[in-house]
N, C-alpha and C positions, 0 to 999 in steps of 0.2 A: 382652567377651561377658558378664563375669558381671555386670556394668554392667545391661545389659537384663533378664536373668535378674532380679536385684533390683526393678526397676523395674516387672513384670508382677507380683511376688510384692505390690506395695505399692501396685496401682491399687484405689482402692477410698473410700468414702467412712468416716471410723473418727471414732469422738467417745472420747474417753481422758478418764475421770473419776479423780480425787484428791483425798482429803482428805471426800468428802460421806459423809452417812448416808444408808442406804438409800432411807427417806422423800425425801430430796432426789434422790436417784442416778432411782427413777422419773418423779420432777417434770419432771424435765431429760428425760428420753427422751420423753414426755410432748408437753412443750411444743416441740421437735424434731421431732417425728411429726405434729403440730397446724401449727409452720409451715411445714413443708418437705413436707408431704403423707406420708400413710402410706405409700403406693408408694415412695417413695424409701427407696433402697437404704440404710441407714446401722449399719456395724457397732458396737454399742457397749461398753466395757468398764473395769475397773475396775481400776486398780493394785495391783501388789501387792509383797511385799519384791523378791521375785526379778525384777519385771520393770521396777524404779525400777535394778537392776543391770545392765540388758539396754541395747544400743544401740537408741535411740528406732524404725530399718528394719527391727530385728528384731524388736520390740515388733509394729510394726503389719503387721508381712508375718505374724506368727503370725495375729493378729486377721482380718486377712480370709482367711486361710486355714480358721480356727474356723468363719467366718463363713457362707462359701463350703457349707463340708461341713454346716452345720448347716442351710441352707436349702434343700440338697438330701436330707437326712435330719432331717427334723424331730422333735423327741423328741416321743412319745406324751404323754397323759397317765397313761394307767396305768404306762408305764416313767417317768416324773419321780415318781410318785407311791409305788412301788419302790426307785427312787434315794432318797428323802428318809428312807423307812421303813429303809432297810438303813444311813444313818449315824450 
């Protein structure tokens, strides 16, 4: 059972970036979004210490989880713009 359970936590389509700078990290989501069509679903995200520690199903089952809740809550521009001023 927990078999299945994992396997719905991890449908999804996820691009796992390592090692790029910024300037590249957009390029790639970019040219991604250009060949695959904007409408398609693709979560994307970036490594980091703690999650190069993490077993790879539980990396990507956070991620479309992230992904999930953010597309049904999408942050404002005035709360991103709060966030960035309060760090």
């Amino acid at each position: 059972m927990e078999t299945i359970d994992a396997q719905k936590q991890t449908d999804g389509k996820v691009a796992i970036l390592h090692g790029f700078t910024r300037e590249e990290i957009f390029a790639i989501m970019r040219a991604v979004k250009r060949e695959l069509g904007a409408e398609t679903n693709v979560a994307f995200a970036m490594t980091t210490k703690h999650s190069l520690q993490l077993k790879l199903q539980d990396v990507v089952a956070d991620i479309v989880q992230e992904h999930a809740y953010l597309k049904a809550n999408p942050p404002t521009r005035q709360s991103t713009a709060a966030s960035a001023e309060s760090t």
